[in-house]
N, C-alpha and C positions, 0 to 999 in steps of 0.2 A: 717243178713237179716234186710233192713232198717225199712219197714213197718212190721207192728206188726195185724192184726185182731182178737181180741177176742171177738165172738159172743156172749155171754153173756152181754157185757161190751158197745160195742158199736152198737148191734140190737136189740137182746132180751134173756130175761134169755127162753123165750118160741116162737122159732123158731115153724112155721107151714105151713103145706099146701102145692101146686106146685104155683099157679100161684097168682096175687093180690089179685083176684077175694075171695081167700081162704079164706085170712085176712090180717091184716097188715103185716106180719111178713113171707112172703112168702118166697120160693126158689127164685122165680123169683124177689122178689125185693131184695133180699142180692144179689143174681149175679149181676144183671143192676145197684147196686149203691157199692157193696165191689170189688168184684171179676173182673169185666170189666173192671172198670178204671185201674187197677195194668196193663192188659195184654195190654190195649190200649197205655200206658202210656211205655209199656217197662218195667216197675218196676221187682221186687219180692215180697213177703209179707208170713208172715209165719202165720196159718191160725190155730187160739186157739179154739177147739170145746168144751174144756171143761168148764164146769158153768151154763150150761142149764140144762134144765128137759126134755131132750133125743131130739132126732130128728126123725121126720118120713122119709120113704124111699123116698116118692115124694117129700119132702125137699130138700133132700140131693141129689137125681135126676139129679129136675130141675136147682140147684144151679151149680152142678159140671157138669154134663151132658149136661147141658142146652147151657154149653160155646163151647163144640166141636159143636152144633146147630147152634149158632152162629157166626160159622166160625174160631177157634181156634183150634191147632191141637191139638191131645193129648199131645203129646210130647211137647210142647211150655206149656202149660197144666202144664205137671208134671214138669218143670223146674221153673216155674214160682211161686207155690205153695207150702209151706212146710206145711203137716198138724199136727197139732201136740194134741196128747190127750192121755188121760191115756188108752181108749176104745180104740184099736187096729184092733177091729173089722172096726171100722167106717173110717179108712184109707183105709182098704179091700175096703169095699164096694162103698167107693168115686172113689178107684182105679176102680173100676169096672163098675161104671157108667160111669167114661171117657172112657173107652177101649170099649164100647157098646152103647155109646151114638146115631149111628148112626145105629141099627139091624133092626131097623122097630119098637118095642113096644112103646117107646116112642115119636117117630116122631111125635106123633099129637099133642105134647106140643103145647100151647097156648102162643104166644110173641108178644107183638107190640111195 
């Protein structure tokens, strides 16, 4: 896997929030500046969660969720992203925002 992201390292040790508005350190800004250029570009990137002090669930959302919103399929999605963490849990639940990104509860995420 050529590209490497480890959120601790290269956003913040304290990821937060869904959109900018929340604070620096938003879902939506690690998507529109990590996670988009890999899928726009064709790339892969294997994706280090660990070294923060946890994530909230609209982080983790708007981050993964946010990209089937933006027109990404799941499937392009999971081939494109390796996540990688000692927390197990938090691949579930990314799996899961991508698989339901599109149910209705989230749909009123905020993008520009």
């Amino acid at each position: 896997m050529p590209n490497v992201i480890v959120v601790a390292e290269q956003f913040s040790r304290f990821p937060a929030g869904r959109v900018k508005d929340d604070g620096p350190f938003s879902g939506q800004r690690f998507r529109e500046e990590f996670l988009e250029p890999v899928l726009r570009n064709n790339e892969r990137a294997e994706v280090v969660l660990d070294g923060t002090r946890g994530y909230g669930s609209s982080f983790l959302e708007e981050a993964f969720g946010g990209l089937v919103r933006a027109g990404f399929t799941p499937e392009r999605i999971r081939e494109s992203f390796e996540i990688t963490t000692e927390d197990e849990s938090l691949v579930l639940e990314i799996s899961d925002y991508i698989a339901h990104a599109l149910d209705g509860t989230e749909k009123n995420s905020t993008r520009n």
